[in-house]
N, C-alpha and C positions, 0 to 999 in steps of 0.2 A: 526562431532562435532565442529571442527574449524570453519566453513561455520557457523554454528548456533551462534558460543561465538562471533564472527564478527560482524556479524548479528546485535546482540542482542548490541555489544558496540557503532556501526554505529548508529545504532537506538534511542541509549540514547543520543549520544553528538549529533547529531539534534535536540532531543527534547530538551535537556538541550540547544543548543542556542537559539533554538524560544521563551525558555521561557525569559532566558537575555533581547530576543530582544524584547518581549513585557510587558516584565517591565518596561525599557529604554526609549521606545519610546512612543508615544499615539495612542490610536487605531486606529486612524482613519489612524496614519501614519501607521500602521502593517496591514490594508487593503487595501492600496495600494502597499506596498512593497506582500502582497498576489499574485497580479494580475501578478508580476514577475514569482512568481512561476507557476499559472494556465497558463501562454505564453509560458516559457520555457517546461512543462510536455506536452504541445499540441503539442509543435514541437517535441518535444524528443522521446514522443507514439509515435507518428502518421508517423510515419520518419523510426523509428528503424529496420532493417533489420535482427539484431543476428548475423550480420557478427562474434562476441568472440563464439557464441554458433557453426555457423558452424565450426568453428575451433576444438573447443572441440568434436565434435561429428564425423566429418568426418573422413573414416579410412586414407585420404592422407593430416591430419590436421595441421601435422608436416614439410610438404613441405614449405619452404622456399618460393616460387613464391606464392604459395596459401598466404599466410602470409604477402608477398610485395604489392601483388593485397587490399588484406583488407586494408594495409596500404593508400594505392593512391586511394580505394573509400572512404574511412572514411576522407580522407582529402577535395575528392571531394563532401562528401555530407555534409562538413564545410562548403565550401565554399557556396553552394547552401544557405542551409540555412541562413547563414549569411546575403547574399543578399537577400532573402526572406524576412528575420524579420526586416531588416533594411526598406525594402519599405512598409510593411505595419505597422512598426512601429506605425505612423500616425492613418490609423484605428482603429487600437489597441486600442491606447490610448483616442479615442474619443470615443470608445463600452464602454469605462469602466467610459468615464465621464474624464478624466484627458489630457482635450489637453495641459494643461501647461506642462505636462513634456513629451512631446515625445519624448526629449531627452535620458530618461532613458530607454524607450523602444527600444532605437537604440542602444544605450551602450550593451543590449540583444544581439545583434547581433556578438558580440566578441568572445562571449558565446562557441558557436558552430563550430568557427574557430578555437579556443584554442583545445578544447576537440577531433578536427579530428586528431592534431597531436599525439594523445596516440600509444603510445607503446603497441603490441598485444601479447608480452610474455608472459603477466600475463594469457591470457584465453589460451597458446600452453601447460606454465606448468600443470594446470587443467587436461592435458591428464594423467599425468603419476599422478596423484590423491595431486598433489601440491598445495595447497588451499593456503599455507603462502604467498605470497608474496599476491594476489588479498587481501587476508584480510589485509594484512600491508600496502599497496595503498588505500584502503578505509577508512580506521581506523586513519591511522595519517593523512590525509588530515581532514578527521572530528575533529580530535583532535585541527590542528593546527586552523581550524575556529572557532571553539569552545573557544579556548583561544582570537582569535583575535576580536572576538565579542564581550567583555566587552571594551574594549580603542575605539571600531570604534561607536559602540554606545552611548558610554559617550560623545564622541566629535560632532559624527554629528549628533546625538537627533534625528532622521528621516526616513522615506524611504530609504535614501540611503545607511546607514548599508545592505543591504541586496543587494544591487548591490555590494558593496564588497566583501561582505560573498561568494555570491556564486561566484565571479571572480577568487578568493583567492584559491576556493575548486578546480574550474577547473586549474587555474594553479598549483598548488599543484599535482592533478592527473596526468598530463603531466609528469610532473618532476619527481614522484617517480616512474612511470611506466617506464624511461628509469633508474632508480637507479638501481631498480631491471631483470632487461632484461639481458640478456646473450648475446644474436645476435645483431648484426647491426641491425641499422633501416633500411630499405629501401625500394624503392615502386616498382611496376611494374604495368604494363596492359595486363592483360590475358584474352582473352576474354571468354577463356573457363571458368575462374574462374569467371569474372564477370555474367554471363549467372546462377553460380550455385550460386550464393549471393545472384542475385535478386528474381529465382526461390526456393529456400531456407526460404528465408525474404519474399515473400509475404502476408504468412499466419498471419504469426507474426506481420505483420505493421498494418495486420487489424485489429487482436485481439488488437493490445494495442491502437490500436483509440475506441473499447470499451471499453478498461479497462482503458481509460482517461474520456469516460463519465460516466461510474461506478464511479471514483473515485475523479474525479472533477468535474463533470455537475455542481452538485449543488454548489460549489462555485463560478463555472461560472457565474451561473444564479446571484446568491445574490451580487454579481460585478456587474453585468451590469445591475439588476433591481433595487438596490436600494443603500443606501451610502457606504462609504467605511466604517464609521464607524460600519455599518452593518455587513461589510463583515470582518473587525476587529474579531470584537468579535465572528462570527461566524468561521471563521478560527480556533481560539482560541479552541471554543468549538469541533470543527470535530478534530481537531487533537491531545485530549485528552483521544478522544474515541478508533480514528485511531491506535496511534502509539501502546496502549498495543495490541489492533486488531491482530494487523500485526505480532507485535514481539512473540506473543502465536500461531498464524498460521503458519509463518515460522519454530520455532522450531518444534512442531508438526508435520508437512507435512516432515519432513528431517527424525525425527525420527519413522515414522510409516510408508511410502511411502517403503522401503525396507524391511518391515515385510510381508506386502500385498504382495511386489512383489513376492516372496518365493512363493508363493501358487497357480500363475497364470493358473498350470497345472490343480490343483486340483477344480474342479469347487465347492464341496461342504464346503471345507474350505474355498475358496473364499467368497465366499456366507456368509458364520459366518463371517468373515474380516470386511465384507463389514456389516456388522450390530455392529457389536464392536468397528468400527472405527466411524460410523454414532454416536453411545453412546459418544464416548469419544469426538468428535466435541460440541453435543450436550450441553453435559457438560462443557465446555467450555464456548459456548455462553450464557448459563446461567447464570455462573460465571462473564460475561461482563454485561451483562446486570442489572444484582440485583446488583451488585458492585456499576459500574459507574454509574448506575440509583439511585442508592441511596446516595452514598459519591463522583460524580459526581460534581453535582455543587460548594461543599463547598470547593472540592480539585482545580475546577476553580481559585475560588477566591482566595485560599493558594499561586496557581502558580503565576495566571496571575497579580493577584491584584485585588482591589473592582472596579479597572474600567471597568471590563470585566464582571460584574455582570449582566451586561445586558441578556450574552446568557449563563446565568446559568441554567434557567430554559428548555431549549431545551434541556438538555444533554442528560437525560432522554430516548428522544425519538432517540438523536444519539444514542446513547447506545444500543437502540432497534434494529437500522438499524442496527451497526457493529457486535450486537449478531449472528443476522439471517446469516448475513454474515457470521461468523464461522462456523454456524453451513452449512453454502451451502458447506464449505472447507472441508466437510468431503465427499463427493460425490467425489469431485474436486480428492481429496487423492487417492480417492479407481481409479477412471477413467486412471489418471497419472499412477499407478501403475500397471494397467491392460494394459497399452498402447494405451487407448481409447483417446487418446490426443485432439480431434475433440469434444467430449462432453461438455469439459468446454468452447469451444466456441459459442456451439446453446444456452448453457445456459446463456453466458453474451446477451447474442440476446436478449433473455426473457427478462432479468435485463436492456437493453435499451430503453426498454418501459415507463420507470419509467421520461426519459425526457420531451415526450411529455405532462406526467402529470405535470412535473414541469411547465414547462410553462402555462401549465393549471392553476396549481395554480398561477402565477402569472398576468396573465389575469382576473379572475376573486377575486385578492386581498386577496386571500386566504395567504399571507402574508409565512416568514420562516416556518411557521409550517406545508404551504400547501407542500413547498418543501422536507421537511423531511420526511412528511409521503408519498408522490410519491416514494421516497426509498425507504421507509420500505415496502412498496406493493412490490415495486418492489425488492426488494432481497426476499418477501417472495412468491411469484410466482416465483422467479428463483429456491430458494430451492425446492419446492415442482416439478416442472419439474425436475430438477436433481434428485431427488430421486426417480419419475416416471423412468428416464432413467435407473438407477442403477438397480432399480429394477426387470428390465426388461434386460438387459444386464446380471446380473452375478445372476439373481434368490435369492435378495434379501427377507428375509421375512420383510413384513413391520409389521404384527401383532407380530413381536419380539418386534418392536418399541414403541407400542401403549401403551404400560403403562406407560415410561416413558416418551414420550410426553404430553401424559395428566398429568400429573404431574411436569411437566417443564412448559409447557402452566400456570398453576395454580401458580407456583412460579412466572413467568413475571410477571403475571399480578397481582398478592399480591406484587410484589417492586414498579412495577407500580403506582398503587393504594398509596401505602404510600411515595412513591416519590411526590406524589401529596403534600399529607399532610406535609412529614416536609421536605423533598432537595429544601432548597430554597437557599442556600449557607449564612445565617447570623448565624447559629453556624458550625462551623465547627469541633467541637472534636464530639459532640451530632452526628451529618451527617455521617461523616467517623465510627463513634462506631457502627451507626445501621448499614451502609453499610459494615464493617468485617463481626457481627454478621449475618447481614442475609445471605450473600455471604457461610457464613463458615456452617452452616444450610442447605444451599444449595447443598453446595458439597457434604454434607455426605448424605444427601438422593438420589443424583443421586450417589453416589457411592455404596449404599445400591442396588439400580437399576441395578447398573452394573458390579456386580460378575463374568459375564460369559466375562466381559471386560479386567477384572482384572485374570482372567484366563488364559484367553487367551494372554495378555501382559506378561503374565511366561513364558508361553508354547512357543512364538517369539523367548522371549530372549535366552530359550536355546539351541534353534535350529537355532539361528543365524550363 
């Protein structure tokens, strides 16, 4: 529960800075100051090893030298980094169109030096089921840049709000990570240990170099193929879609992932699990989609302001992409839970497909729209393979499903449809009214649906 209320407060003072920062600033400077973010998450996936997760997991996670060793590669693979972003700094900044400031993409390179020195006691407490401190290290750093984000914006009106913002986070992290710590810092080189870090992390560096094309391609692309003012307003809009995404995924997957687990013996309860959890995903994405496809834009233009009106009208179809997306999280749920941990990664496989179209659409000028819907194909071919897998894995019934897919099917595409007609963001009480109204219409007829859901979520809790 802590891990979730964390979660969920992390979550909001990021969104509430981005939104400061793209009041403050002008779009076109918040798509530049974007391109910071898609550099740092490319290095950050693509890099990341889980050296906190080996710790948490392993039964000698508690050893001190295991502990020192993470120390002295996390410092080492600052260092790399560093020197990496710093030299291609340069290219960087000319893919995306901005050789004038390659300065700020060297400043990047700080980044990653700062963040090796972290203190690893926040992931050794995790063992003994210690969540406060990691959420009191993520939480007041976000708090402090959260406050520091109206004075740095007001003064420097630009891009570079957001070179301090996240300097400020990483030094912040550093600092409370030894507040809270117990042990000495200190490093070693083991080779034993190093050997079970990188065999440990390789699986993991891969997956998250797909889940950085999952979850940035397309900003990538809208950066380097067209303006920044572009990629402004489109930032705006994906991360409107995104953050409630995420913040209703993460609680969800915390709160049902150890309901499933319970049953792993039982193949036939599994099986109902794994169809009642598919429901409540379902429902979900519904609720994202007819919501922000319908009170979507007008809430754009509430946050961001009327300059962002430009990628009002895409929301829509984000909305689409991040529904499907939930609804793939409920496959993702039941796999995690069973142990199948290898499933959610053939399936982001499937979901990487979706780049090649991107660039498709931009080659043949098939404009933002062609990008977005190469998502939405593509998370809706990942879902339907994941629930191939599921189905086949734990003897899922899929004609359990079938009637309330055709009836979530018909809800999309009736918000769809009227999305068209009035989410244009110029009323906004009129937009947000219809998008509760039909949202809340929505729920209750998939809830109508999902009795044996709402059943079955008794029957969990009291056998917790």
């Amino acid at each position: 529960m802590i891990l979730s209320f964390g979660s969920i407060i992390g979550g909001l003072c990021t969104f509430g800075r981005n939104i400061i920062i793209t009041r403050l600033i002008s779009v076109e400077d918040y798509g530049i100051a974007a391109t910071f973010s898609i550099t740092m998450t490319l290095i950050q996936m693509s890099t990341g090893l889980g050296v906190d997760r080996l710790i948490v997991q392993a039964t000698d996670g508690n050893d001190p030298r295991l502990q020192a060793t993470a120390h002295a590669f996390n410092i080492l693979r600052g260092i790399v980094l560093a020197l990496i972003l710093y030299v291609v700094a340069s290219p960087v900044a000319n893919l995306f169109d901005l050789p004038e400031i390659v300065w700020a993409f060297q400043w990047l390179a700080v980044l990653p030096l700062i963040s090796g020195f972290v203190h690893m006691d926040s992931a050794r407490f995790q063992r003994n089921m210690r969540f406060a401190p990691l959420v009191l290290i993520d939480n007041v750093s976000q708090i402090i840049v959260l406050i520091c984000a109206i004075p740095l914006a007001l003064y420097l009106k630009d891009y570079r709000v957001m070179l301090w913002v996240i300097t400020i986070q990483a030094v912040c992290t550093v600092i409370l990570s030894y507040i809270f710590a117990e042990r000495r810092f200190s490093v070693a080189f083991d080779k034993v240990y190093l050997r079970r870090i990188f065999s440990f992390g390789w699986p993991l560096m891969l997956n998250g170099l797909l889940m950085f094309g999952i979850f940035q391609a397309d900003r990538s692309i809208v950066g380097i193929a067209y303006s920044m003012e572009d990629l402004g307003w489109f930032s705006a809009a994906f991360m409107l879609t995104l953050f409630p995404t995420m913040v209703l995924m993460s609680a969800s997957q915390n709160l049902l992932t150890p309901m499933i687990a319970k049953y792993q013996q039982d193949p036939q309860e599994l099986s109902n699990s794994a169809v009642v959890t598919t429901k409540a995903f379902l429902t979900i994405g519904v609720l994202i989609i007819t919501g922000l496809g319908l009170a979507g834009p007008a809430l754009s233009v509430v946050l961001f302001g009327e300059k962002y009106h430009e990628g009002a009208h895409f929301i829509p179809w984000l909305a689409l992409m991040q529904g499907i997306r939930m609804v793939k999280a409920g496959p993702t749920t039941i796999a995690i839970a069973w142990g199948k941990t290898k499933q959610p990664m053939y399936t982001n496989l499937i979901r990487s497909i979706a780049l090649p179209l991107s660039l498709l659409a931009v080659w043949y000028n098939w404009g933002v729209t062609g990008i977005i819907l190469s998502g939405v194909l593509g998370e809706l071919m990942a879902t339907i393979f994941f629930i191939y897998l599921i189905r086949k894995s734990v003897g899922m019934s899929v004609s359990s499903l079938s009637v309330m897919l055709v009836v979530s099917i018909g809800l999309v595409v009736g918000a769809l449809l009227l999305s068209m007609q009035f989410a244009k963001g110029t009323n906004p009480v009129f937009e947000i009214g219809i998008g509760i109204a039909y949202s809340l219409m929505a729920l209750v007829i998939c809830l109508f649906l999902s009795k044996d859901l709402i059943r079955w979520a008794k029957q969990a809790s009291v056998h917790r």
